[in-house]
PyMOL CGO cylinders between C-alpha atoms (Angstrom):
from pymol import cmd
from pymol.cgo import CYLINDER

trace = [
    CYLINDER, -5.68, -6.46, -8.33, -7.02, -5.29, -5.12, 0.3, 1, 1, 1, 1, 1, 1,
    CYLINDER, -7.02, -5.29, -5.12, -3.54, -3.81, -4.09, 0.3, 1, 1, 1, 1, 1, 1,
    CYLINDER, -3.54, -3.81, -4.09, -3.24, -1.96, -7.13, 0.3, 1, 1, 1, 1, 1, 1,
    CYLINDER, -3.24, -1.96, -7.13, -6.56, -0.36, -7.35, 0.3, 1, 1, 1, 1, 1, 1,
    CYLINDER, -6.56, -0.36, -7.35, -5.58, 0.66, -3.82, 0.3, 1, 1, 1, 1, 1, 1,
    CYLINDER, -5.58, 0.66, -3.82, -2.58, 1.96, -4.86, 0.3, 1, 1, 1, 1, 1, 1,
    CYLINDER, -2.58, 1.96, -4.86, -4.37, 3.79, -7.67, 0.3, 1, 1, 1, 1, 1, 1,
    CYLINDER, -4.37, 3.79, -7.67, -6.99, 5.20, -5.80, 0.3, 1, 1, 1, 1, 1, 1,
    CYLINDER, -6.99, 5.20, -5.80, -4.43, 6.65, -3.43, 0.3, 1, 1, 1, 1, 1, 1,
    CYLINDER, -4.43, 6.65, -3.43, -2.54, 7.79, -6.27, 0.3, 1, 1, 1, 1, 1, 1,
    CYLINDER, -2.54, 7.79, -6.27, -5.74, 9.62, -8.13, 0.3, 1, 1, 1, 1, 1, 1,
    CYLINDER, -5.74, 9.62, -8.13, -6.47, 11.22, -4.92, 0.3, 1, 1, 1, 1, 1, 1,
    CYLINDER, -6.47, 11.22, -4.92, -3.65, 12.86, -4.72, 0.3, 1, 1, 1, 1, 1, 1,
    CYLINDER, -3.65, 12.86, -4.72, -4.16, 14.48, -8.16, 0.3, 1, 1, 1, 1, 1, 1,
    CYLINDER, -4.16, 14.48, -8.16, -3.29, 11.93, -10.33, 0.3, 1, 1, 1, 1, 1, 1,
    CYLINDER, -3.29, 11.93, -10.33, -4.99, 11.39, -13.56, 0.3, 1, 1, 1, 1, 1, 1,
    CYLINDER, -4.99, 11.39, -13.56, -3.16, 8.76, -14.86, 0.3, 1, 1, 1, 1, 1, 1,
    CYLINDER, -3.16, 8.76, -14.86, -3.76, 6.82, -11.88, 0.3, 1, 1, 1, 1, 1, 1,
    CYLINDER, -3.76, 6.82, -11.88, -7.65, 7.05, -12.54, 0.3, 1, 1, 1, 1, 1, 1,
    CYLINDER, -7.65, 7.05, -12.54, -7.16, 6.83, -16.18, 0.3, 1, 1, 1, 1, 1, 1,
    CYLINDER, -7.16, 6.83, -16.18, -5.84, 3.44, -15.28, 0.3, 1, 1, 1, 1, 1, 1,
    CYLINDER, -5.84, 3.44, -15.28, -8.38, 2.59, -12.92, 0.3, 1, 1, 1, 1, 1, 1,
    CYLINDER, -8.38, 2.59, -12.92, -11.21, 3.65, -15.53, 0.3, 1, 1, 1, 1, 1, 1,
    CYLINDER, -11.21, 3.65, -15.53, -9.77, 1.18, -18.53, 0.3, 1, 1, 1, 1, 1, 1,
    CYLINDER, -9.77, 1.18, -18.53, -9.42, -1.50, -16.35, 0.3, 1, 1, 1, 1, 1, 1,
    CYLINDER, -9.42, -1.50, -16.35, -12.96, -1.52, -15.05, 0.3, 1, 1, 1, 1, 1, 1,
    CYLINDER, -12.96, -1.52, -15.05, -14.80, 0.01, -17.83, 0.3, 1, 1, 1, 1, 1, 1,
    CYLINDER, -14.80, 0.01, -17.83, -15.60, -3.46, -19.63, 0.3, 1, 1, 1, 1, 1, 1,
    CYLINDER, -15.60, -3.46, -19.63, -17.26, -4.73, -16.30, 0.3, 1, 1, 1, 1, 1, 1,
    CYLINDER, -17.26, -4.73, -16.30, -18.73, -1.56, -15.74, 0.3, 1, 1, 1, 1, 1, 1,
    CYLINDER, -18.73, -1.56, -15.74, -20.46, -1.42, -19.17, 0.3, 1, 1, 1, 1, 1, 1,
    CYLINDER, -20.46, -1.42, -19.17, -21.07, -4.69, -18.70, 0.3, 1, 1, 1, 1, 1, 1,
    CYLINDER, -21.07, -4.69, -18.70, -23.55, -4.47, -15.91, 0.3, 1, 1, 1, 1, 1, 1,
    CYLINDER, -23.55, -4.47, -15.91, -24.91, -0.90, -17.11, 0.3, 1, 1, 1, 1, 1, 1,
    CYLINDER, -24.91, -0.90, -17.11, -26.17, -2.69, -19.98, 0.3, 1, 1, 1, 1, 1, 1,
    CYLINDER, -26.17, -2.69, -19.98, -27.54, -6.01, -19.09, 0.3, 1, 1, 1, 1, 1, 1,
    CYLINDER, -27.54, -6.01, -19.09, -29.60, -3.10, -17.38, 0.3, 1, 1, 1, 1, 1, 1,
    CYLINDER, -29.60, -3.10, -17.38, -30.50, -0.24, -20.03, 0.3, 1, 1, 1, 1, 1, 1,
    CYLINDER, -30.50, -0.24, -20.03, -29.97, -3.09, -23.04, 0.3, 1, 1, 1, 1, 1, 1,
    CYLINDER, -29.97, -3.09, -23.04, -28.91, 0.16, -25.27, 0.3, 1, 1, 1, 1, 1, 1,
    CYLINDER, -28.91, 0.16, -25.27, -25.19, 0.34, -25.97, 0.3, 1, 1, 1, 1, 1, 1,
    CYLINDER, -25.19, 0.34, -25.97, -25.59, 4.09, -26.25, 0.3, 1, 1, 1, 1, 1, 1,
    CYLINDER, -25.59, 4.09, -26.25, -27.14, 4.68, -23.27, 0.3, 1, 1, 1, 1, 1, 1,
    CYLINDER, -27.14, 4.68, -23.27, -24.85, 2.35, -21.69, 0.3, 1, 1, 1, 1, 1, 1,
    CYLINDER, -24.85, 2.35, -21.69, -21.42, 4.11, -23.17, 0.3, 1, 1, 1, 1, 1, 1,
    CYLINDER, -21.42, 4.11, -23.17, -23.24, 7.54, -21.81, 0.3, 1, 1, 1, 1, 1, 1,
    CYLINDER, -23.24, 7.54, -21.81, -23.96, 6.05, -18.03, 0.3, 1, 1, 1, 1, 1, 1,
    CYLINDER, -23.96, 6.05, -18.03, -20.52, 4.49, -18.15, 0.3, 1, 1, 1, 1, 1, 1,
    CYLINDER, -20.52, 4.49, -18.15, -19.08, 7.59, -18.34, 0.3, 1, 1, 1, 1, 1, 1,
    CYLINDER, -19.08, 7.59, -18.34, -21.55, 9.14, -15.90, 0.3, 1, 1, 1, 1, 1, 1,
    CYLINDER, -21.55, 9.14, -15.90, -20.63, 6.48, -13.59, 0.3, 1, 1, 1, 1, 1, 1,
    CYLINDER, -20.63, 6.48, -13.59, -17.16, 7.11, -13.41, 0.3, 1, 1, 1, 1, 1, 1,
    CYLINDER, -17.16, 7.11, -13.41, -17.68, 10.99, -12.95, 0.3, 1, 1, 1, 1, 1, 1,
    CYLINDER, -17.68, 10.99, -12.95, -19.61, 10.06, -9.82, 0.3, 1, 1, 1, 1, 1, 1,
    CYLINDER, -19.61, 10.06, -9.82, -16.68, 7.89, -8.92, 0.3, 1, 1, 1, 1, 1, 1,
    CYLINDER, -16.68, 7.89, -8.92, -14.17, 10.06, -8.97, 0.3, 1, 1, 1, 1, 1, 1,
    CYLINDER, -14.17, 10.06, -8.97, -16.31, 12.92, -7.52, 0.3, 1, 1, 1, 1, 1, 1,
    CYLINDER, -16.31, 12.92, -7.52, -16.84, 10.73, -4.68, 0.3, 1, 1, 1, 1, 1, 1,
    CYLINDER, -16.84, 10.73, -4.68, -13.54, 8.75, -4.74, 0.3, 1, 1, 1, 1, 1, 1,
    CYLINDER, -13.54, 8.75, -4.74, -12.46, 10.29, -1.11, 0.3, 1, 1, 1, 1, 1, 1,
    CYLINDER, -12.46, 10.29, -1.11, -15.72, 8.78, 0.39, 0.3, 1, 1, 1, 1, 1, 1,
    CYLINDER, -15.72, 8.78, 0.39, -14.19, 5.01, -0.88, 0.3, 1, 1, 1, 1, 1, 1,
    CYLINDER, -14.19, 5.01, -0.88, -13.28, 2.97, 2.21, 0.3, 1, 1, 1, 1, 1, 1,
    CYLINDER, -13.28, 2.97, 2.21, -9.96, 0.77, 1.21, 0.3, 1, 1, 1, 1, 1, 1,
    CYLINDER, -9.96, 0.77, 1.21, -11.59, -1.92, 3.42, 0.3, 1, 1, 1, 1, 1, 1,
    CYLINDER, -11.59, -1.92, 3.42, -13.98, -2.62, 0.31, 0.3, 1, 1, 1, 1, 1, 1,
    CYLINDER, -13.98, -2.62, 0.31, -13.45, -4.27, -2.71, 0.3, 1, 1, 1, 1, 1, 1,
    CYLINDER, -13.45, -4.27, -2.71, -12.93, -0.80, -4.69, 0.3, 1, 1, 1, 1, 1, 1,
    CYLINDER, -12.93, -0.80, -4.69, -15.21, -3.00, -7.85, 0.3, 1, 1, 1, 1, 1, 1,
    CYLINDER, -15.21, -3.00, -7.85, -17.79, -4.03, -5.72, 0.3, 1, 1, 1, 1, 1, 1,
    CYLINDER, -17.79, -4.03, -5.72, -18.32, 0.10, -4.88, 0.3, 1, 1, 1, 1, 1, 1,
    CYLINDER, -18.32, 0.10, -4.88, -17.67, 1.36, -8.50, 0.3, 1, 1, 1, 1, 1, 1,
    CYLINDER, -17.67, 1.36, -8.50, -20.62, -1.80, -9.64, 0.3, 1, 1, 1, 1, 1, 1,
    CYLINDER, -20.62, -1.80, -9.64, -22.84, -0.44, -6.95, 0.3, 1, 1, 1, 1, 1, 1,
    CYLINDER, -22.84, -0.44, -6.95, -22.33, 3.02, -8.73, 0.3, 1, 1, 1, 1, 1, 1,
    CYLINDER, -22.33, 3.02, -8.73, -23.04, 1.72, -11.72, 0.3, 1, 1, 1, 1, 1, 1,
    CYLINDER, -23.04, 1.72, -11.72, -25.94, -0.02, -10.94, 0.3, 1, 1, 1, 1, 1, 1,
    CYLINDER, -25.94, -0.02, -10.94, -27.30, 2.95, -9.47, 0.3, 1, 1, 1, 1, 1, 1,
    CYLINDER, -27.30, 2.95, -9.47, -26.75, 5.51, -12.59, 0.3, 1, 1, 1, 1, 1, 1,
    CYLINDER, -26.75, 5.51, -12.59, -28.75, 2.84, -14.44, 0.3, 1, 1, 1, 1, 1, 1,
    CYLINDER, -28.75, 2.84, -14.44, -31.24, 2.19, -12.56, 0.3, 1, 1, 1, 1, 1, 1,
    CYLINDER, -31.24, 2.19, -12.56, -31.77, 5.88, -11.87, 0.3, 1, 1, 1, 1, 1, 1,
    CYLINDER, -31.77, 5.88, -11.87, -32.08, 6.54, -15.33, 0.3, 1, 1, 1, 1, 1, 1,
    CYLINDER, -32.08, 6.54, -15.33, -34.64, 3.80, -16.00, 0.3, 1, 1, 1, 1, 1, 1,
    CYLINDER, -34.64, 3.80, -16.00, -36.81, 6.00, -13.23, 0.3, 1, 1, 1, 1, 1, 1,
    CYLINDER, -36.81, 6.00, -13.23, -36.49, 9.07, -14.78, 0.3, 1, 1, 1, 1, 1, 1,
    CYLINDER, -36.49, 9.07, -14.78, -37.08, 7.96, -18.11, 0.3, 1, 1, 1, 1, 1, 1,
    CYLINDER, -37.08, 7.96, -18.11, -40.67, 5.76, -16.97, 0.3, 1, 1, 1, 1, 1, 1,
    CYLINDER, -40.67, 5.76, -16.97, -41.65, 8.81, -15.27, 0.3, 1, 1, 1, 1, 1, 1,
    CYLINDER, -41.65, 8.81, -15.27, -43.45, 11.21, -17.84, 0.3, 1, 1, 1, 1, 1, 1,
    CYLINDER, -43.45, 11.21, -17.84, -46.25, 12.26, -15.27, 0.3, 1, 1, 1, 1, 1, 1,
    CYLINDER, -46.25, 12.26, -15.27, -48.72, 14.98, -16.79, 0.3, 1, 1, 1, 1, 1, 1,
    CYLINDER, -48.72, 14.98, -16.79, -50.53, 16.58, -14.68, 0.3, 1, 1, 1, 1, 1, 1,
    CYLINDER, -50.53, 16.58, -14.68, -54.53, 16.39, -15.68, 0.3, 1, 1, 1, 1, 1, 1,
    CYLINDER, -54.53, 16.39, -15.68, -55.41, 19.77, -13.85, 0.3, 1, 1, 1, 1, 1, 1,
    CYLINDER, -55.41, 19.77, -13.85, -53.18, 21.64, -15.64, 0.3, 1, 1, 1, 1, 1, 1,
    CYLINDER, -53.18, 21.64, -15.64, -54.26, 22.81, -18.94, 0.3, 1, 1, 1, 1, 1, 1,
    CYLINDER, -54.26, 22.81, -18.94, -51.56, 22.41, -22.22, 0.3, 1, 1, 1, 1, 1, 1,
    CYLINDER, -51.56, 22.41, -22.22, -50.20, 25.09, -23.01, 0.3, 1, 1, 1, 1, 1, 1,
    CYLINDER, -50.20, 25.09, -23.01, -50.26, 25.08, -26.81, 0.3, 1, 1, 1, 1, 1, 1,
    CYLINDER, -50.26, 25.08, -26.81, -50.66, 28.17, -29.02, 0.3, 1, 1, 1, 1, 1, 1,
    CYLINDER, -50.66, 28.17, -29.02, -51.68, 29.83, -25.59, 0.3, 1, 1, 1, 1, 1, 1,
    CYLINDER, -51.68, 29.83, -25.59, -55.34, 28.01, -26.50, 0.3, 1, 1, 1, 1, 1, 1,
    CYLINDER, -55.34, 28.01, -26.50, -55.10, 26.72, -22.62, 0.3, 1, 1, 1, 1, 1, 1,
    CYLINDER, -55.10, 26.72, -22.62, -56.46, 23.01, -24.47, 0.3, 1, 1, 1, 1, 1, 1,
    CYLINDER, -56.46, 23.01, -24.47, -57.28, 20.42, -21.75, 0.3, 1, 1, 1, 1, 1, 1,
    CYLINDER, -57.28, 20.42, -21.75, -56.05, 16.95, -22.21, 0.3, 1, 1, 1, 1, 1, 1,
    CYLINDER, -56.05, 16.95, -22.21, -58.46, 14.01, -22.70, 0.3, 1, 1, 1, 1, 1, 1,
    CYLINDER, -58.46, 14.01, -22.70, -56.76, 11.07, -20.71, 0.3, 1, 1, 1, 1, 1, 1,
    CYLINDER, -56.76, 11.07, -20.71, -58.39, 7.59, -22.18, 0.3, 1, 1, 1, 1, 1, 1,
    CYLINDER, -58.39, 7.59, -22.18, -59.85, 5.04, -19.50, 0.3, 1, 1, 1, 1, 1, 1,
    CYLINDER, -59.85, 5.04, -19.50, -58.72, 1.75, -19.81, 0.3, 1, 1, 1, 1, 1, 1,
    CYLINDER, -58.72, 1.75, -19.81, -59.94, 0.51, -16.80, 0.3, 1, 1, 1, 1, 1, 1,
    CYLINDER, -59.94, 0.51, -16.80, -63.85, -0.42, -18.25, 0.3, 1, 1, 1, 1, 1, 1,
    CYLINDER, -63.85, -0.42, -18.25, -64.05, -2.42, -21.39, 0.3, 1, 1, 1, 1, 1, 1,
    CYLINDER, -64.05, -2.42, -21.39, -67.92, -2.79, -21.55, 0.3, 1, 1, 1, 1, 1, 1,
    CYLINDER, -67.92, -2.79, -21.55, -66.81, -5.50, -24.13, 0.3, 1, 1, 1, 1, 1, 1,
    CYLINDER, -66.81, -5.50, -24.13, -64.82, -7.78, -21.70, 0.3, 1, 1, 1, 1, 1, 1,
    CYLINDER, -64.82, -7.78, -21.70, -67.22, -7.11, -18.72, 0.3, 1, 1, 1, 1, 1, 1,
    CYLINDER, -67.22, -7.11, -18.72, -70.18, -8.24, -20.60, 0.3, 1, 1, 1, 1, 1, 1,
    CYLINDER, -70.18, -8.24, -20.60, -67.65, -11.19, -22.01, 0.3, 1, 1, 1, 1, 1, 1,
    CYLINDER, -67.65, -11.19, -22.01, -67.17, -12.21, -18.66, 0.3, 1, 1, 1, 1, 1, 1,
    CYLINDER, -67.17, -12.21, -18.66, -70.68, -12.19, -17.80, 0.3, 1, 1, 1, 1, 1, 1,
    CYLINDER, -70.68, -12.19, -17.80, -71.60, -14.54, -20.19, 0.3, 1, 1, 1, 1, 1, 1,
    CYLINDER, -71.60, -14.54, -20.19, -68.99, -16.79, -19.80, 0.3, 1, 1, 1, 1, 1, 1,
    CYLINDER, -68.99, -16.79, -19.80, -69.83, -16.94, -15.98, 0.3, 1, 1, 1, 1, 1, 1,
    CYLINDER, -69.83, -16.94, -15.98, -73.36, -17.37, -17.02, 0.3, 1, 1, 1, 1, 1, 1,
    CYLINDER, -73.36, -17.37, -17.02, -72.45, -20.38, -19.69, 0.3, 1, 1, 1, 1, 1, 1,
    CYLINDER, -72.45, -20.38, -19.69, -70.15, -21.95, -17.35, 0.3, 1, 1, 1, 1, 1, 1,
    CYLINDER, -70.15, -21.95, -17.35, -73.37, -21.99, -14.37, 0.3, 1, 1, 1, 1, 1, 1,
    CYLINDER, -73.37, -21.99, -14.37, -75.37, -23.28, -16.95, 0.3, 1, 1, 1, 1, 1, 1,
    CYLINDER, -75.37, -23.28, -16.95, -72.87, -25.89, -18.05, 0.3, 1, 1, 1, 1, 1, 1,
    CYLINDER, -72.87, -25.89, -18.05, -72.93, -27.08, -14.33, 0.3, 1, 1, 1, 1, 1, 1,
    CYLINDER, -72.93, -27.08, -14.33, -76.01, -27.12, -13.82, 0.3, 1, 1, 1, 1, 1, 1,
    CYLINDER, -76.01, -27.12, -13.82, -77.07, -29.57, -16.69, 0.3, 1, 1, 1, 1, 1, 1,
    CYLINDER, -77.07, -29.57, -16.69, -75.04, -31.88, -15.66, 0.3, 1, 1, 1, 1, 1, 1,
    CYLINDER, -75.04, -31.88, -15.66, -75.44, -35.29, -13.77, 0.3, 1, 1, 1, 1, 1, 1,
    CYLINDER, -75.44, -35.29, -13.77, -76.55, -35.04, -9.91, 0.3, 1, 1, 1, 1, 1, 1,
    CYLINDER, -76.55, -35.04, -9.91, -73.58, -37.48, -9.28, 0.3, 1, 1, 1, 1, 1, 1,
    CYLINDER, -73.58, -37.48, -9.28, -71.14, -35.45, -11.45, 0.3, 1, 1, 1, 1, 1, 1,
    CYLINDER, -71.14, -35.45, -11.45, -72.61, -31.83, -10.90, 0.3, 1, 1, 1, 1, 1, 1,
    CYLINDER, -72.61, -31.83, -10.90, -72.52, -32.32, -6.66, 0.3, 1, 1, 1, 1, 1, 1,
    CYLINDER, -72.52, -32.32, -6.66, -68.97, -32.93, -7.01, 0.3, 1, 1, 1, 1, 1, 1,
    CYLINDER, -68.97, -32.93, -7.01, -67.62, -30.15, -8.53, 0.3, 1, 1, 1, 1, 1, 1,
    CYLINDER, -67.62, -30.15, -8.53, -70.02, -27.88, -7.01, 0.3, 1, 1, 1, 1, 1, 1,
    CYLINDER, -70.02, -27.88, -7.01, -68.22, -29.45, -3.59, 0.3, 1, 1, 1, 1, 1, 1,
    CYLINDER, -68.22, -29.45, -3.59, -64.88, -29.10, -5.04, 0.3, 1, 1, 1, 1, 1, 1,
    CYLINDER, -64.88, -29.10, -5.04, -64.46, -25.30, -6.94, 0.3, 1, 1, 1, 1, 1, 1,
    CYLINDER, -64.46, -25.30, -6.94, -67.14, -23.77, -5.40, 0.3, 1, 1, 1, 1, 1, 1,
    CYLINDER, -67.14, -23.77, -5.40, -67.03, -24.87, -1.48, 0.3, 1, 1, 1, 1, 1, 1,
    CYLINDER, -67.03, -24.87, -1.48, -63.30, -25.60, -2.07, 0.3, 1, 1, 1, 1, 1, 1,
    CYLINDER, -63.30, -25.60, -2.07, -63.30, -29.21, -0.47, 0.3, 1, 1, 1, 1, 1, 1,
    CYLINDER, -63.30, -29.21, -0.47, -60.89, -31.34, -0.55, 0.3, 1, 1, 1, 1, 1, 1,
    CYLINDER, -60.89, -31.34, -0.55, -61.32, -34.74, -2.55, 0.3, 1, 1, 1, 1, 1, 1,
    CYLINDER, -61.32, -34.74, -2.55, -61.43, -36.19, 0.88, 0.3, 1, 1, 1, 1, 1, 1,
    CYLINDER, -61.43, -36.19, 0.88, -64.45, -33.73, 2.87, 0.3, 1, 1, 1, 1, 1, 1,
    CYLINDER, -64.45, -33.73, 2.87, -66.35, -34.79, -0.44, 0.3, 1, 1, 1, 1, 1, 1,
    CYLINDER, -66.35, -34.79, -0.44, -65.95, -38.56, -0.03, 0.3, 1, 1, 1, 1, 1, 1,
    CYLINDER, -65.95, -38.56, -0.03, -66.99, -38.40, 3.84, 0.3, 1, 1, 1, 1, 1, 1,
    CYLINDER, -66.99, -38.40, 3.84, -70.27, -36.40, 3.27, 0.3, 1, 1, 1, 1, 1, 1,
    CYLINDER, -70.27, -36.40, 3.27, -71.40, -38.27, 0.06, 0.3, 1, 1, 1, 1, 1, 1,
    CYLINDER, -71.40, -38.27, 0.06, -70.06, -41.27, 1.52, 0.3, 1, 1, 1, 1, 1, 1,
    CYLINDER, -70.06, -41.27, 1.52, -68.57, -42.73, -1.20, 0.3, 1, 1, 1, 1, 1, 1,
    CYLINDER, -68.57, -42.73, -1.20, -64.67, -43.69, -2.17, 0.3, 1, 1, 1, 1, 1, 1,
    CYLINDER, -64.67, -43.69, -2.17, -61.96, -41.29, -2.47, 0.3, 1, 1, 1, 1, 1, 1,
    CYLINDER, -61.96, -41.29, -2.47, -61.28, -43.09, -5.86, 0.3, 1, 1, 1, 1, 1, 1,
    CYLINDER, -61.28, -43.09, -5.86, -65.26, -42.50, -7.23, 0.3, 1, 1, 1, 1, 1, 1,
    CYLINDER, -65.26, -42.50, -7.23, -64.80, -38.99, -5.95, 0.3, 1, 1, 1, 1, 1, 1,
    CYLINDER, -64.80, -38.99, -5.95, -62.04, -38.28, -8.40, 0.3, 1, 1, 1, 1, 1, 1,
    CYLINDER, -62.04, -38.28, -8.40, -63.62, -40.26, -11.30, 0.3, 1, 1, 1, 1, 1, 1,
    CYLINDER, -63.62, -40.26, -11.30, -66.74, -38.13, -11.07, 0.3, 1, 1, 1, 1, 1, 1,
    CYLINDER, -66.74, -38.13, -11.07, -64.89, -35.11, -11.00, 0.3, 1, 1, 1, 1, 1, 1,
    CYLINDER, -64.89, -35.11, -11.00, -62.74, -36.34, -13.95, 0.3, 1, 1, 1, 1, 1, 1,
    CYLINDER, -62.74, -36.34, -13.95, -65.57, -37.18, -15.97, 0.3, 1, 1, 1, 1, 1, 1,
    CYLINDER, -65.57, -37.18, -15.97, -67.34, -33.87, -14.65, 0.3, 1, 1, 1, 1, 1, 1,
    CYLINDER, -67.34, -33.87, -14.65, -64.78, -31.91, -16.24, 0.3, 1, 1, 1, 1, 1, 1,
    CYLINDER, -64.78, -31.91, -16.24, -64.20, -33.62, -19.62, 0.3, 1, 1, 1, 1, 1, 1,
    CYLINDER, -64.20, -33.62, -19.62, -68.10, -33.09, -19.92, 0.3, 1, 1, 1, 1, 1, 1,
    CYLINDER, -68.10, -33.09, -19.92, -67.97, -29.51, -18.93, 0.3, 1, 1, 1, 1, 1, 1,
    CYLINDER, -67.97, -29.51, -18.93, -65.17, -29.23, -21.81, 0.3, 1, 1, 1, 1, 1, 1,
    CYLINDER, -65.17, -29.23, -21.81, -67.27, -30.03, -23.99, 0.3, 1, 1, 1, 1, 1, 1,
    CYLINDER, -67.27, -30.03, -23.99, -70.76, -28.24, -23.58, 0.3, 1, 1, 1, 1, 1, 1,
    CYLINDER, -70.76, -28.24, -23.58, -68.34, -24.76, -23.09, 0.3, 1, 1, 1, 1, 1, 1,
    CYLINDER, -68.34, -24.76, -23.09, -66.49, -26.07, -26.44, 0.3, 1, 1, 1, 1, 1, 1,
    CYLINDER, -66.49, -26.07, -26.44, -70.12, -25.77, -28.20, 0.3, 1, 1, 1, 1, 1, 1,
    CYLINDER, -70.12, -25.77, -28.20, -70.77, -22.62, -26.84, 0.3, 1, 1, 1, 1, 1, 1,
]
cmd.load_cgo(trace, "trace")
């Protein structure tokens, strides 16, 4: 197949538009094929098909035979689509320009979704019930996990300075956990 899209290629560069006709049905499937498992819209994707092959053949004299001539038609195609995927995310509006609408020179109010009062005060709490969770617990259990999530030791560093078994280490933390379960469950 190689051979004859090389054969092709010399033959559309030469003027011949039957010789790219060819080469266009017999690597349009593949062609829409990738566009699509990119822009997942068959219309877009029949549109950049045909955009890719105008590129193609615009820049068919820049094709170097020593190529698979696919692999550099994909790498067109992949590029049409993924070019317009960036131009269609970007929709920038610029907030020190005023709208023009009506001439009334409006400003735009831009919401902020960065500060949820809601969620920070949420969060609070939750970091407030969880400390209070901890700290009614057990000395034995409540030592342990302090050790563990908050001074990030290892089950071993908490046996040595307690100086008790590896095992007991992760039974306390075990049972640590099932009991913070259930005083956050209540809250």
């Amino acid at each position: 197949m190689q051979d004859d899209d090389t054969e092709l290629i010399t033959r559309a560069l030469e003027g011949n538009q039957r010789a790219f006709r060819n080469l266009t049905e017999r690597h349009r499937p593949s062609v829409y094929h990738i566009v699509f498992k990119i822009v997942h819209d068959r219309e877009t994707a029949d549109d950049l098909v045909q955009e890719t092959f105008m590129k193609a053949f615009a820049s068919l004299a820049s094709y170097r035979p020593e190529y698979r001539f696919s692999t550099w038609l994909y790498k067109i195609a992949a590029n049409c689509s993924i070019d317009h995927l960036r131009k269609k995310r970007i929709q920038a509006l610029s907030l020190d320009r005023h709208l023009d609408d009506d001439n009334n020179g409006r400003q735009i109010d831009v919401a902020d979704y960065s500060y949820h009062p809601g969620r920070d005060l949420e969060r609070k709490e939750r970091r407030f019930s969880i400390q209070e969770a901890i700290a009614s617990l057990p000395d034995k259990y409540r030592e342990v996990i302090i050790y563990r999530h908050k001074d990030d030791k290892s089950y071993e560093e908490i046996a040595d300075l307690l100086g008790i078994p590896i095992g007991t280490v992760k039974a306390r933390i075990f049972r640590a956990r099932e009991l913070l379960k259930k005083k956050l469950k209540s809250i």
